[in-house]
N, C-alpha and C positions, 0 to 999 in steps of 0.2 A: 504494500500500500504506500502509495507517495503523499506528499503533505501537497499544499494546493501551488507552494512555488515548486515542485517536481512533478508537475503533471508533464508529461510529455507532446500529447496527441493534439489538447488544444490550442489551435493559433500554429500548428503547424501544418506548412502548403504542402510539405513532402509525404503527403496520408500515403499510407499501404496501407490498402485492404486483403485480411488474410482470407489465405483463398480453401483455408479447414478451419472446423471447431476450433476456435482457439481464446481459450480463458483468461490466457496471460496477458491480453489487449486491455484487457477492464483495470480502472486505475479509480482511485477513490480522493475523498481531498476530505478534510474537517468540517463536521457538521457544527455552527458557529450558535445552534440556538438549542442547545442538547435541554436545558431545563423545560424545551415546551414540547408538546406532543402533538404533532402534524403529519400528515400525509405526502408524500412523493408520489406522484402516477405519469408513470410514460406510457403513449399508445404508439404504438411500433405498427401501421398498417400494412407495411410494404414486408414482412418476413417471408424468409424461403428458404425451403429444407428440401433433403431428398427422402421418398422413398426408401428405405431400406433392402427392399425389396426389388422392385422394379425398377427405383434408379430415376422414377417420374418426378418434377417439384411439384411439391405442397405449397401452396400460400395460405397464408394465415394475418391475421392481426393480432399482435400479441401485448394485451394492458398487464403491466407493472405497477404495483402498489406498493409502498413500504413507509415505515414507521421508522426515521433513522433513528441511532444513540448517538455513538462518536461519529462514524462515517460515513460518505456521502457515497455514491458513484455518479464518475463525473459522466457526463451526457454525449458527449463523442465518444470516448471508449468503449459506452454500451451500446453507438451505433456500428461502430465497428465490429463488434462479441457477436451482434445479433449478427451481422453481413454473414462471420464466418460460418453461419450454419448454410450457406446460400450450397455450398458443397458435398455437405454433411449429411452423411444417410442414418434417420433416426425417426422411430414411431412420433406420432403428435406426442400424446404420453409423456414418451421420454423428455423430447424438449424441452418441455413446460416443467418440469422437475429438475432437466440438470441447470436451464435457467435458474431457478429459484434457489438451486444447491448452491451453483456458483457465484451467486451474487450474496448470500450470506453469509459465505467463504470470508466474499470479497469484505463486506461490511458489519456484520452482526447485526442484522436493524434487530428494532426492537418485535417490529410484524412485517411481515411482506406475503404477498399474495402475487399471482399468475397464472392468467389466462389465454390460452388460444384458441381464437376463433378459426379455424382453417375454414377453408372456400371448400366447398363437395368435391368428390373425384367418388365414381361410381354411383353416385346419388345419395351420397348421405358425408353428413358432416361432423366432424366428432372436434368436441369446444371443453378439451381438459382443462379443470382449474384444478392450481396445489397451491395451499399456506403454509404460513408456521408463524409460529408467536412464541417467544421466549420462554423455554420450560419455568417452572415455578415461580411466573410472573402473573401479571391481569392479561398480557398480548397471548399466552396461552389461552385461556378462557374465549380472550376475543376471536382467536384464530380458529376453534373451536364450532363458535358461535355464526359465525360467517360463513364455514363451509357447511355446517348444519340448515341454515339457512341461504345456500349458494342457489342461484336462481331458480327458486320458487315462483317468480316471475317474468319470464325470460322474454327479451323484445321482441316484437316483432321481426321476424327473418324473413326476409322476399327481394334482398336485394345482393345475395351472392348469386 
């Protein structure tokens, strides 16, 4: 984890984008308001993965939600992290899990959540979500409490 004057990625023109999974792109900086308890949500429209299988891309839109403590993730690296899946042959499922693994890695929040929406392939569409909330905290509970109640009301879908 680099402090915010060792961030690499942002503000620089010489971007590589990695062309496999790769976790070690994601870079974190100091969360400056640790006493309050707020939300972070990235919506990621544009994600693509392969197949496993067939080797087909998947697209998805993929929302990020998290509760930091200390650290942040900085928001080019995570567009980079997601890019490298563009490569990557892994079920939705997985994704959505090794996302949220590695970005707890990366930061400890306090709660984070993750969902992907994939677009249909065969005619049906599968929209894994996974949380986590701090063992022996209230972000337990809440983490809890959210996937228990994870869309029991889900929008209206008719435009994938």
């Amino acid at each position: 984890m680099r402090n915010r004057d060792e961030l690499t990625l942002l503000g620089n023109g010489a971007t590589k984008y990695p062309n496999d999974y790769c976790p070690d792109v994601l870079e974190s900086f100091d969360n400056k308001h640790t006493e309050n308890d707020y939300f972070v949500k990235f919506n990621c429209p544009e994600f693509t993965s392969l197949c496993p299988i067939t080797g087909q891309p998947d697209f998805a839109s993929i929302y990020i939600s998290y509760i930091p403590d200390v650290k942040m993730v900085e928001s080019k690296s995570l567009k980079l992290y997601l890019f490298s899946f563009r490569e990557h042959g892994d079920f939705h499922e997985d994704c959505v899990n090794i996302i949220m693994k590695d970005l707890i890695k990366l930061m400890d929040p306090k709660y984070i959540e993750v969902w992907g929406k994939f677009t249909p392939r065969g005619g049906i569409s599968i929209d894994p979500y996974a949380n986590y909330g701090r063992p022996g905290t209230k972000y337990e509970e809440l983490a809890w409490n959210r996937l228990s109640q994870h869309d029991m009301y889900p929008e209206k879908v008719d435009n994938r």
